[in-house]
C-alpha positions in Angstrom: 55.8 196.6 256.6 54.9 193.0 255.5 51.8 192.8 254.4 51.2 196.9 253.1 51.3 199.4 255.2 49.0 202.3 253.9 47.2 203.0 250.0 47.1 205.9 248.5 46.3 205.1 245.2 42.8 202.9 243.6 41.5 200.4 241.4 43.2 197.6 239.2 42.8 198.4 235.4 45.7 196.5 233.8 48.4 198.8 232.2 50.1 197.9 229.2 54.2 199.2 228.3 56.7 198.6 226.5 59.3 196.1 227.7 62.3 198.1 228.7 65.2 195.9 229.9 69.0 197.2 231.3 71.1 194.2 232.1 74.5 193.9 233.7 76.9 191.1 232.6 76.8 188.3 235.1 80.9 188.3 235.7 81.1 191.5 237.1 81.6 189.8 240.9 82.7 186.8 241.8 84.2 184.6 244.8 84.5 180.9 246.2 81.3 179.4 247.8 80.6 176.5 249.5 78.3 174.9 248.4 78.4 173.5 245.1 75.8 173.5 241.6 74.8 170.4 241.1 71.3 171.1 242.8 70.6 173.6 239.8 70.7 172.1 236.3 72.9 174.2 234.3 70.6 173.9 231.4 68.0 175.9 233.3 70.8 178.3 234.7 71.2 179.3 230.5 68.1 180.1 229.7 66.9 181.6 233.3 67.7 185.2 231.9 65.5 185.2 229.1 62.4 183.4 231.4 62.8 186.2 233.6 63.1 188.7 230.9 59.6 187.3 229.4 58.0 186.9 232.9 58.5 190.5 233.3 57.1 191.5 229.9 53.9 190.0 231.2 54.3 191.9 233.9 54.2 195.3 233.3 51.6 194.6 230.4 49.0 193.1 232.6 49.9 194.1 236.6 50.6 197.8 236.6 54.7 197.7 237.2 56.2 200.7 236.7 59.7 199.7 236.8 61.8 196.9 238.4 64.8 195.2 239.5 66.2 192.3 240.1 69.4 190.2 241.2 70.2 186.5 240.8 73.1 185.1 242.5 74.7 181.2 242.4 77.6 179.7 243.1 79.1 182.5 244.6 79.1 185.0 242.1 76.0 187.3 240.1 74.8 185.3 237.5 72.7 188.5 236.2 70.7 191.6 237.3 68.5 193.7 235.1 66.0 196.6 235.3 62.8 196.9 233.9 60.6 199.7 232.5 61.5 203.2 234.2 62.8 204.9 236.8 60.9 207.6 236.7 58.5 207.6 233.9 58.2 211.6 233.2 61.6 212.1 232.5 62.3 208.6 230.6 64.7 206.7 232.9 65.1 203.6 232.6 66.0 201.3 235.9 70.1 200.8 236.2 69.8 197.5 238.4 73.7 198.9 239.7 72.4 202.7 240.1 69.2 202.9 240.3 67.3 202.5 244.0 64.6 200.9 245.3 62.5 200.7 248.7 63.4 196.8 249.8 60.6 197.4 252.7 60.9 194.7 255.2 63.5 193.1 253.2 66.0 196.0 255.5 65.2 193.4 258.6 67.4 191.1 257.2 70.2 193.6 258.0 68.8 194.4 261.4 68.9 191.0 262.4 72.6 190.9 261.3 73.3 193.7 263.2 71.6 191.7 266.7 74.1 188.6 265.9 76.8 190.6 265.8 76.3 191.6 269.2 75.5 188.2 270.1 78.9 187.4 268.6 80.1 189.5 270.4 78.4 188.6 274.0 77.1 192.1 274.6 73.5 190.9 273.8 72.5 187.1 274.9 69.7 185.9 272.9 67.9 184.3 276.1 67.9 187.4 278.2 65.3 190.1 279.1 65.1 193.0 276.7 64.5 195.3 279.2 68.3 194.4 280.6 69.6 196.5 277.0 67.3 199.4 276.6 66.1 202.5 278.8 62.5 202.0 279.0 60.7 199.4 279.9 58.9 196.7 278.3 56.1 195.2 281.0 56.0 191.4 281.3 53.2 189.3 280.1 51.5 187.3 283.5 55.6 187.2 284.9 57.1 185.8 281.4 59.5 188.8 280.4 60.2 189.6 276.4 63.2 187.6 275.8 65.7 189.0 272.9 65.0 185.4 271.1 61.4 186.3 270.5 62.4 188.9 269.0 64.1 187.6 266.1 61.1 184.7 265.8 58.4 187.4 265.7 56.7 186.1 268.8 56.6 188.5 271.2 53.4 187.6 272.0 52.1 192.2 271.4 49.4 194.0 269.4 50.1 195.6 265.9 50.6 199.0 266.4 49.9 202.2 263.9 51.9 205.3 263.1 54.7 203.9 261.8 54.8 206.1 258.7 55.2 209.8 258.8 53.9 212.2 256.4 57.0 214.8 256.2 60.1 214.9 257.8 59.3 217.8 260.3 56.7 215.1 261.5 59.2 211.9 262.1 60.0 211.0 265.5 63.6 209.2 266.1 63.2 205.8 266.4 63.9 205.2 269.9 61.7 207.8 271.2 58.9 206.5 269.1 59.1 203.1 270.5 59.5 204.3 274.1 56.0 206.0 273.6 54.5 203.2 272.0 54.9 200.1 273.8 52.3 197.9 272.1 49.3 195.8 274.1 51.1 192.4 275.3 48.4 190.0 274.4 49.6 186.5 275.0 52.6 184.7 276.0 56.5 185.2 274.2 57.5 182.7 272.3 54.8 180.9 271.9 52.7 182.3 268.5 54.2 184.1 265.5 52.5 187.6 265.0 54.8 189.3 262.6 56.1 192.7 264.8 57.5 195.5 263.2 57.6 196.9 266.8 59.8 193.9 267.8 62.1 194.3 264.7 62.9 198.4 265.7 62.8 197.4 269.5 66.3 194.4 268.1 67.8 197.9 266.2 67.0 199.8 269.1 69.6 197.2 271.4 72.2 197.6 268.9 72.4 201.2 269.1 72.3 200.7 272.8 74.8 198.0 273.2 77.1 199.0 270.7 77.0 203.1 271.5 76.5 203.7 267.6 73.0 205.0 265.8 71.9 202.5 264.2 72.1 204.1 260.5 76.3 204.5 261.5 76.4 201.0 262.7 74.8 199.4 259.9 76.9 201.9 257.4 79.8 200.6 259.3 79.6 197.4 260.3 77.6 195.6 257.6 77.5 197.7 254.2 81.0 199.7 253.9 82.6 195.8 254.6 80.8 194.0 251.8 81.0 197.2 249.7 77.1 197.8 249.5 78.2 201.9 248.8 74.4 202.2 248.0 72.5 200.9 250.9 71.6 203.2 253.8 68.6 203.5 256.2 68.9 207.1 255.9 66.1 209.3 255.7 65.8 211.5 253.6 68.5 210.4 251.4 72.2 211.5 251.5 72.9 213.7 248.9 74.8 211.6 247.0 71.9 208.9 246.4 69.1 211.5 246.1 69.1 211.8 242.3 69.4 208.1 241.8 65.9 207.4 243.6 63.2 205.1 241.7 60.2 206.7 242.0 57.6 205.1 243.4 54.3 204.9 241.8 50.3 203.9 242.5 47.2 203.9 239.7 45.0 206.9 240.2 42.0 206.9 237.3 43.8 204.7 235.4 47.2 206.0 234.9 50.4 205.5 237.3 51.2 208.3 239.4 54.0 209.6 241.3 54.2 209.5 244.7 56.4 211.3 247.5 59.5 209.7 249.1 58.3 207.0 252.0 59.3 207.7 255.1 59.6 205.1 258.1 62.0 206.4 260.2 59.8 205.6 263.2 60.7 202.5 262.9 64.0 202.6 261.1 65.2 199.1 262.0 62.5 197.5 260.8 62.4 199.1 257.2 63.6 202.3 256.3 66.4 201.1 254.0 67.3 201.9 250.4 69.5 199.9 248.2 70.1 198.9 244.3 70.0 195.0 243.3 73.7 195.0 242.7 74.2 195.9 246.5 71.5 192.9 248.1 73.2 190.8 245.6 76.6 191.3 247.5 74.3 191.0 251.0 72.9 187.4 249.8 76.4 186.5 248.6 78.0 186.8 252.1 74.8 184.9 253.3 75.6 182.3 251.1 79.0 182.2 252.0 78.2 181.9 255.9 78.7 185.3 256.1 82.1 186.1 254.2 82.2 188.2 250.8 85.1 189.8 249.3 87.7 188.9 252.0 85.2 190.9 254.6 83.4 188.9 257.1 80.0 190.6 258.9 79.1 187.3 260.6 80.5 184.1 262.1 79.2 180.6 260.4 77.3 179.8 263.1 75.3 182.6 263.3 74.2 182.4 259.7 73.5 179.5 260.6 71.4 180.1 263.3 69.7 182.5 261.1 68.1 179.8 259.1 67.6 177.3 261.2 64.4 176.9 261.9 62.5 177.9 265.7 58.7 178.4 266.2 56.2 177.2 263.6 52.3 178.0 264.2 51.2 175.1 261.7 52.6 171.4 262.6 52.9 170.6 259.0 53.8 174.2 257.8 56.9 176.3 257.4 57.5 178.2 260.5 60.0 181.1 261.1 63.4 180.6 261.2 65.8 183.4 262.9 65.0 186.6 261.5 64.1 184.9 257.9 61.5 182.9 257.0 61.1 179.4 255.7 60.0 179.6 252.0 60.2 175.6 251.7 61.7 172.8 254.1 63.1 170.6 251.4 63.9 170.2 247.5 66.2 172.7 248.6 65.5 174.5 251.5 64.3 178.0 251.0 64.6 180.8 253.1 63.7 184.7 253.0 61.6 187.5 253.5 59.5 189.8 251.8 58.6 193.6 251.8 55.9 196.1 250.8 55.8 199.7 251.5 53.1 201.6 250.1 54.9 202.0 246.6 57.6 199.2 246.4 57.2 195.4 246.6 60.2 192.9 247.2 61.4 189.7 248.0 64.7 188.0 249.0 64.8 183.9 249.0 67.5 182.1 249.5 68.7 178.4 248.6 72.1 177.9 250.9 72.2 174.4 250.2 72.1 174.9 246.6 74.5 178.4 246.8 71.3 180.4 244.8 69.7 183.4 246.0 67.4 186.1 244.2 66.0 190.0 245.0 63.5 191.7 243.5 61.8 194.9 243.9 58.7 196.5 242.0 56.9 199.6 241.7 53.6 200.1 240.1 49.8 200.1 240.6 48.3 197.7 243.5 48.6 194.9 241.3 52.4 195.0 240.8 52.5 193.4 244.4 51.1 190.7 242.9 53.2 190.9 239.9 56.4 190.7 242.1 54.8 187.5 244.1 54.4 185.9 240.7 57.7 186.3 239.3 59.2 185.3 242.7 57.4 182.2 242.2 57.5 181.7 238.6 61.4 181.9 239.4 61.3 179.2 242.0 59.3 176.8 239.9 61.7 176.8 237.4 64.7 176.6 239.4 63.5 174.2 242.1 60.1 172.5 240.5 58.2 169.9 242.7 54.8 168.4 241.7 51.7 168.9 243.5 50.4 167.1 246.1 48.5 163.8 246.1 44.9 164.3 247.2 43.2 162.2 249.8 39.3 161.9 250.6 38.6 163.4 254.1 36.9 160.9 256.5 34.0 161.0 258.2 35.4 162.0 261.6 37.4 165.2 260.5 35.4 167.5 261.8 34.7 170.7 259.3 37.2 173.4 259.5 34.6 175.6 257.9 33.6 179.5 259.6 35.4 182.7 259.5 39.1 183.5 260.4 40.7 186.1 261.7 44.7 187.3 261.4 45.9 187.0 264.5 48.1 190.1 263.6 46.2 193.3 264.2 46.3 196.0 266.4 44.2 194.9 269.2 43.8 197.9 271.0 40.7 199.2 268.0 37.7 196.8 267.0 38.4 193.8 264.5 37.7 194.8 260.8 35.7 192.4 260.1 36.0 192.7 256.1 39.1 191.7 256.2 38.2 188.6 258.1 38.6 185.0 255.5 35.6 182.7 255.4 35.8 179.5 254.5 33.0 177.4 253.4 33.3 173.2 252.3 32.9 172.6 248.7 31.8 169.2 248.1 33.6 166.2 250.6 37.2 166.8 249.9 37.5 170.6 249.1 37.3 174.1 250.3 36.6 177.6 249.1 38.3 180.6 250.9 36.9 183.8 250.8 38.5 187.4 251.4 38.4 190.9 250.5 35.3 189.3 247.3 38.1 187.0 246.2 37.7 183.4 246.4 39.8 180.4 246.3 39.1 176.7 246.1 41.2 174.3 248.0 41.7 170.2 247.6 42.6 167.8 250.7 45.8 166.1 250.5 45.8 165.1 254.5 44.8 166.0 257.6 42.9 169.1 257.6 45.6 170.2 255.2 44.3 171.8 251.4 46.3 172.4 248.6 45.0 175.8 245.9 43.9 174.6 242.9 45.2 177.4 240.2 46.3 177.5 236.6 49.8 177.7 238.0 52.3 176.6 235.6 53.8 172.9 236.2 56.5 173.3 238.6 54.4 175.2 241.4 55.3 176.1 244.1 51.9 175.2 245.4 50.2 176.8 248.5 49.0 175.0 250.9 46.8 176.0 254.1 46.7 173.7 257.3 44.1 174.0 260.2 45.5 173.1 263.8 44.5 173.6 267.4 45.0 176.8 269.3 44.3 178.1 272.8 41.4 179.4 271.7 40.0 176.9 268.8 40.8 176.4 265.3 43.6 178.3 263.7 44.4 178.8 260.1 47.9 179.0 258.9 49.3 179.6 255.1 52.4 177.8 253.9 53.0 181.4 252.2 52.5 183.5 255.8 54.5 181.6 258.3 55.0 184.8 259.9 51.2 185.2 260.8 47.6 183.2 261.7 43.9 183.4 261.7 42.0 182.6 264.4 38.8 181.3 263.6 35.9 183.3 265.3 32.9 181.9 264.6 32.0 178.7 263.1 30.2 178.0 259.5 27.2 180.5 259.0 
């Protein structure tokens, strides 16, 4: 989950549709929060439905979406959801954003992690302790330094990627717990002290919650987190209960230049760490109660503090980066402070960001053609800039004695245990005294110093950004790369320029 997991489906002719658009009226749920509007103008708050509306438009004409759906909470209550384009394009149905579901990929960690704190809350899981002190199998130490429950929810357990985590029928899933018993990945540095984002580590937190609390995790989540805050639509079920079967998106890839559908995903391997299902109306009730340190509807899932905790921040790879906080990421440090997490399965692509200081939070969730990935990264930002603009950053002349970051980088999440692709490697090259290129996969980017070996993209983005930035910094092992847009992940450079 993360970055994708499999592809099934080729090439990247744009696809043009017809707009189709099913909106929900923005006062269907509502409660106190506390924090209050003045960070938002309310001028933008007007017209955000029709940006979105037009964002999306663009969307499905030129990045292969199939069908969408978003949410958009603020000030404690929806301020609109809407579908776009179809559910399931043979039969001509249209996405419900209140019926119809979607795949929210890793976006289902969020709940996981709310899960853990509630067992933290309830001091049957300390954060600080050995993992191996909660489960029935054992986790090895790396050089005497055990996995601590902590590095769990910072995704830096110090362990190798590991494969299999999809399964191509249901006769051919394992349970969960048995599948991470038999695949304890490579331990290849230190806890706690390098962000590698772990799916293993996310399924190993949902594993101790079934353990601690004597409940499968799929009844405990059902239980505990979406029958309180009325999300009557989410499960981690797979297949689906009856009752949500019909209601399905369906997911969909480009094969010879058309969108076709694909089968039901299926990662109960791993169930914590993404098998869930949900509609936008029910994430929108799960960001509410975020927003409202953990309260919606007169149900509480989690104490303040422990929301808290959640997006505070712990480990950052870059000094001058985002880092992780506690099971979310951080989008942005200030102007608000953004937090989230995003998800791709093979055929859906979300994200969920957060502003708590300014009581604004917003899910969405594509399907399409490989490019609708990208489409669902653009309107998540196209959203941000609008809402929470900044300007880009000043650019400074690099002095003689910064030494080159140039050579080629590689992610420090992979599965170490099979040779290094090197295509998939990012090589970056100087371009002129005070800028970069970037190149990966036969896509290049160019890059502008604004400080210590810190670049900004240059893009056509529209004025408001947000703007990406890339910083170089020491490692154990040399020069590390790290994206303001991956805090969850690095690249280790492994070879200098050629």
């Amino acid at each position: 989950m993360g970055p994708k997991t499999r592809r099934r489906g080729n090439g990247y002719a744009a696809v043009a549709a017809a707009v189709l658009i099913f909106t929900m009226p923005a006062a269907s749920i509502a409660q106190s929060a506390p924090h209050s509007a003045t960070l938002v103008e309310q001028e933008t708050l007007d017209g955000l439905h029709d940006f979105v509306d037009g964002v999306m438009a663009q969307q499905i004409a030129s990045h292969e979406v199939a069908g969408a759906t978003i949410s958009i909470v603020h000030d404690g209550e929806r301020l609109f959801s809407a579908g776009y384009g179809y559910a399931d394009i043979d039969a001509g149905a249209r996405v419900d954003p209140a019926v119809t579901l979607f795949r929210p990929g890793s976006v289902s960690k969020l709940f996981t992690w709310t899960a853990l704190m509630q067992q933290v809350e309830q001091r049957r899981v300390a954060l600080d302790e050995d993992v191996n002190a909660y489960i029935d199998f054992e986790i090895p130490a790396y050089e005497g330094e055990p996995l601590r429950v902590r590095d769990l929810l910072t995704h830096s357990p110090g362990m190798s990627d590991v494969g299999g985590i999809t399964a191509p029928t249901l006769e051919e899933l394992t349970p969960y717990g048995e599948w991470i018993a038999e695949h304890i990945p490579q331990r290849v540095w230190a806890p706690g002290t390098e962000i590698a984002y772990s799916n293993y580590g996310v399924a190993l937190a949902g594993y101790i919650v079934e353990r601690v609390s004597g409940e499968p995790f799929a009844d405990y989540v059902e239980a505990h987190i979406f029958t309180p805050l009325g999300m009557e639509s989410t499960t981690f079920r797979e297949p689906l209960p009856d009752a949500l079967e019909d209601r399905m998106a369906t997911g969909y890839e480009l094969e010879d230049g058309r969108l076709v559908a694909q089968p039901f995903e299926l990662f109960s391997n791993i169930m914590p760490a993404g098998s869930g299902t949900s509609t936008a109306h029910d994430m929108s009730r799960f960001m509410l109660a975020m927003l409202n340190e953990g309260e919606y509807g007169g149900a509480r899932v989690l104490q303040p503090d422990s929301v808290e905790l959640l997006f505070e921040n712990s480990l950052r790879n870059a000094p001058d980066l985002p880092g992780m906080a506690h099971g979310f990421y951080v989008v942005r440090e200030a102007g608000p402070r953004l937090v989230g997490h995003g998800g791709n399965t093979g055929d859906f692509h979300s994200n969920l960001i957060l502003a708590p200081e300014a009581g604004f939070g917003v899910f969405i969730s594509v399907t399409g053609g490989g490019e609708s990935s990208a489409g669902r990264t653009d309107l998540t930002n196209a959203i941000i800039g609008r809402v929470f603009p900044v300007e880009p950053a000043a650019r400074e002349p690099r002095p003689s004695t910064e030494a080159s970051p140039a050579g080629r980088y590689r992610a420090n999440r992979r599965d170490y245990s099979r040779p290094a692709r090197e295509e998939y490697d990012i090589v970056v090259a100087e371009a002129g005294d005070d800028a970069l290129t970037m190149t990966s996969q036969d896509e290049t980017t160019y890059w502008e110093r604004t400080g210590p070996l810190t670049y900004e993209k240059v893009t056509g983005a529209r004025p408001g950004g947000p703007f990406e930035r890339i910083q170089f910094h020491s490692g154990e092992t040399g020069l590390v790369l790290s994206f303001s847009n991956q805090p969850y992940m690095a690249y280790r450079r492994v070879a200098t320029e050629e």
